[in-house]
N, C-alpha and C positions, 0 to 999 in steps of 0.2 A: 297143359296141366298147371305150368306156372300161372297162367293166366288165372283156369277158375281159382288155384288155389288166392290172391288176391281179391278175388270178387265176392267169395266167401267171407274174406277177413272184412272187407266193406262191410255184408249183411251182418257179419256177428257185431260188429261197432254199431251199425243201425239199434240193431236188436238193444244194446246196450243203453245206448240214449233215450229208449225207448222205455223201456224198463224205469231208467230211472228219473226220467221224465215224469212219467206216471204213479210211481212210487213215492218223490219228497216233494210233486206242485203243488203247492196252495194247499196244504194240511193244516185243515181247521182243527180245531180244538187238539184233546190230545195226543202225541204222538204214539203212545203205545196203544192206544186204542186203533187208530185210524190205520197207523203203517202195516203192521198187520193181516187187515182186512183185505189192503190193496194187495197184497203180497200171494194172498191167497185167492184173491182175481185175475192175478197174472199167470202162479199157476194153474189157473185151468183154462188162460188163452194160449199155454205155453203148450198143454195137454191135446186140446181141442186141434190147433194150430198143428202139431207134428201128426195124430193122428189122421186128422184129412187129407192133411200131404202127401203121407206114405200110401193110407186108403186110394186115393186120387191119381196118381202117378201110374203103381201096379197095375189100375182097374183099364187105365188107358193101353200102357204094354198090351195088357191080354186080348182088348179089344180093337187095338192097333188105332186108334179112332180119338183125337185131343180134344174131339169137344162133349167127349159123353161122361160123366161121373157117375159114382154107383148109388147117389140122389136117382135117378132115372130107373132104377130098381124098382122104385117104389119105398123104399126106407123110410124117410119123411114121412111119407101118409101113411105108415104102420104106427110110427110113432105119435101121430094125430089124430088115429084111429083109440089108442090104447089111454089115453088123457081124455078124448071125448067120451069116449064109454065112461070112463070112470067119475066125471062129471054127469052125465046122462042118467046114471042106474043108481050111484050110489054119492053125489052132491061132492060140493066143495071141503064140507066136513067129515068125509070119511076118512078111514083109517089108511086110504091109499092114497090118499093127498098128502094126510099131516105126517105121516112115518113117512119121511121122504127116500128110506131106505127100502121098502114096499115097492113106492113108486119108481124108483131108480129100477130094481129087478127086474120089474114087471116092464118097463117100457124095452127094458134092453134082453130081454129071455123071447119076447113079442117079436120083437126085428132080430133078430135071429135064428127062431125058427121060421120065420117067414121068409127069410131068404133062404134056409135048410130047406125047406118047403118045394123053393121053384129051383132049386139049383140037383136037389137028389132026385124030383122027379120030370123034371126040361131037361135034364142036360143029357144031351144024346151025341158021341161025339162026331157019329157019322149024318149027322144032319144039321150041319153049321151051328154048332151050340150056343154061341155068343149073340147071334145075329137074334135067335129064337129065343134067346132068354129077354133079350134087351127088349125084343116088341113086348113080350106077355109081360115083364116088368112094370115097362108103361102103360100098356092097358091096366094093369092092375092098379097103377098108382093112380091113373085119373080115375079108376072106379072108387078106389079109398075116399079119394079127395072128394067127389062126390059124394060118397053115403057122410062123409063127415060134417060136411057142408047142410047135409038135409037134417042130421041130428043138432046139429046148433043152432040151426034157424027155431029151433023146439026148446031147446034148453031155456032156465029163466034170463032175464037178461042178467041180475044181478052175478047168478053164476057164469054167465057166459065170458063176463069181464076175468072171471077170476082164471078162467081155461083161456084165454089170450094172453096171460102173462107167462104162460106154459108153451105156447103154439108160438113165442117168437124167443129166438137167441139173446139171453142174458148171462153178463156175468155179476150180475147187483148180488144175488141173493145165494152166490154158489157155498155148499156147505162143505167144510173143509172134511167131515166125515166119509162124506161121497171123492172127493177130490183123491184121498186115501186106495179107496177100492178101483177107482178108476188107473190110478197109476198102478195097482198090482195089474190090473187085467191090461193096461197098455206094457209094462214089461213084459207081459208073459208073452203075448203078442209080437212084439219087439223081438224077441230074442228066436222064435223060427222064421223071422221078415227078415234079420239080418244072417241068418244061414244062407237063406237063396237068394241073396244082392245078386252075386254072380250069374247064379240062373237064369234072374229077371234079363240081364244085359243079352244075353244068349235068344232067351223069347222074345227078345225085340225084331229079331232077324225073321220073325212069320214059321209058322207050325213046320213046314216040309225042313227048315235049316234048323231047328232046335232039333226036333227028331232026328235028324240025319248028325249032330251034334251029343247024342246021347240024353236027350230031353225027354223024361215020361210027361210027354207035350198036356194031353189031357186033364192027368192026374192035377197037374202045378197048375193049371187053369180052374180046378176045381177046389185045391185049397187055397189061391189067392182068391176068388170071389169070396168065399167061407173066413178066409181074415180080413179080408176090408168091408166086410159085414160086422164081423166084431168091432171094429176099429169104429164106423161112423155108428152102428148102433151106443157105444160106451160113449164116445164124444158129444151126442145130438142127447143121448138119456142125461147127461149132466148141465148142460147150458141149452138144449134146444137146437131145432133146426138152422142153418148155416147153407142156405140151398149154394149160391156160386160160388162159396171161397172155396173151394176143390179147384173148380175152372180155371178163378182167375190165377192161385198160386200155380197150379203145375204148368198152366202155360207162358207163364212169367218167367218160370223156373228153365224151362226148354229156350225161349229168347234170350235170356240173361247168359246161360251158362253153354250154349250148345254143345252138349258133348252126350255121347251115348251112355253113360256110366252110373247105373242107379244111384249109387251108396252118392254122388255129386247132387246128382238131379233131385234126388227126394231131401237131400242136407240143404238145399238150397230152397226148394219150396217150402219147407219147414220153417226158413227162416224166416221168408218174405211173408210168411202168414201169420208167424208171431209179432213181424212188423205190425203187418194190415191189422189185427187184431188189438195189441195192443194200445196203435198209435189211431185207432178208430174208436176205442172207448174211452181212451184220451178227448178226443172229439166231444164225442157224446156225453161225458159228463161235465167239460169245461166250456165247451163253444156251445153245444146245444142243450145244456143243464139238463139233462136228464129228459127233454121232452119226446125223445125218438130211439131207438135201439140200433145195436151196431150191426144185424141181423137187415135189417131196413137200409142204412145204407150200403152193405156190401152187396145187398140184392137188389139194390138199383143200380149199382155199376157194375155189377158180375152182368146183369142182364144188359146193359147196352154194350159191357166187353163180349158175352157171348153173342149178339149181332152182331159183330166186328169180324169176332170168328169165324160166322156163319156167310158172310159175306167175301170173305178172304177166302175161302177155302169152296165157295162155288166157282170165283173167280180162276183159283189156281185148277181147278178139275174141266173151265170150261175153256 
């Protein structure tokens, strides 16, 4: 314990330097204009960051399984589904683009009943529920991805550029209005995610020992899917999709810290993700000036860490 508690105080000094790294480099022009704006970029890699961590972590628990995140639902292409339409039917100039409070609602009401959707009516629990949700998730999500794909090859191009700045993870343009409702709806979240830390540590042990434990084993499979729906729905509706940083934080967080003990595990992936995030759009606005998104490089290294994974873990089964 003495150990993580050290290796925590590490990540929160990282976190620090990071922060303020990013917060007083090279501010051009005025300070009260600029520091600000940065500030309000941070939080909402600080939001994004804790939300997919705790999302990410839980969803593994339930699913017993480190390389699957609740991306694989189909989330993402719900919420690329809900931006293409609304580019598609009704243009870049409608009132669900420019009221970005509209937009916000409406992407995160979408992925959330879409996951209310497959989770009240798949979820069976005398028929491996986890296993059956995770396939039809992804069937579902490559189907998304597909109809989305065939409605943008149709959209104008000029519009099309303007539904790309939507379809990838930024935090340039995050409005501090949205940043507001997202932190009431990550607290509310937050506060029944920290009632059943304990629980979680308990479901780690596989359904027959939580139940034999006093575990309504089901049930708490059923509201953790339903909160880390909320959770990546509010995060991905304010800055965008984020497909590996779930992967690569929680299983960094599991290397770094090994210990069984959620409230450790998810403080710790939380951390490293407000590193990754911060000390990435650090990157990207001072090393690569703005020419690439930090969305683009954590899903090029989330995807060659998840072949690592993928590779590691046939090895250890074979």
């Amino acid at each position: 314990m003495q150990k993580n508690s050290t290796k925590l105080i590490f990540l929160i000094l990282l976190v620090i330097i990071c922060v303020l790294l990013y917060g007083f480099y090279d501010i051009k022009g005025g300070f009260d204009y600029a520091f600000p704006r940065r500030m309000i970029r941070v939080a909402a890699m600080i939001i994004t960051g804790i939300a997919i961590s705790y999302s990410t972590v839980v969803f593994q628990t339930i699913t017993h399984n480190r390389i699957l995140t609740p991306s694989v639902m189909g989330l993402d292409s719900m919420y690329e589904v809900v931006q293409t339409f609304i580019y598609f039917f009704a243009g870049s100039m409608s009132v669900w683009i420019i009221n970005k409070y509209l937009n916000f609602g409406a992407a995160v009401l979408a992925m959330v009943l879409f996951a209310l959707f497959l989770y009240r009516f798949l979820f069976r629990a005398d028929k491996h529920p986890i296993y059956l949700l995770l396939l039809i998730g992804m069937i579902l999500g490559t189907l998304l991805g597909s109809f989305v794909t065939f409605l943008q090859v149709m959209i104008d191009p000029v519009e099309y550029l303007g539904l790309q700045t939507l379809l990838f993870a930024s935090f340039t343009n995050v409005k501090a209005e949205l940043l507001y409702i997202a932190i009431g709806i990550l607290l509310l979240s937050f506060i029944y995610g920290y009632r059943i830390m304990k629980k979680l540590d308990v479901m780690s042990l596989g359904r027959e020992n939580a139940i034999n434990l006093g575990i309504n084993y089901d049930r708490m499979v059923m509201n953790i899917l339903i909160l880390s729906s909320i959770l990546i729905a509010t995060s991905t509706a304010l800055v965008g999709p984020i497909t590996f940083l779930g992967l690569i934080v929680a299983n960094l967080s599991y290397q770094y810290l090994v210990t069984y003990k959620h409230s450790v595990l998810i403080l710790g992936a939380s951390l490293i993700s407000i590193v990754a995030l911060v000390g990435g759009q650090f990157l990207v606005e001072h090393i690569f000036e703005l020419r690439t998104t930090i969305s683009v490089i954590i899903n090029f290294v989330g995807g060659i860490y998840f072949i690592y994974l993928l590779i590691k873990e046939s090895r250890a089964s074979g």
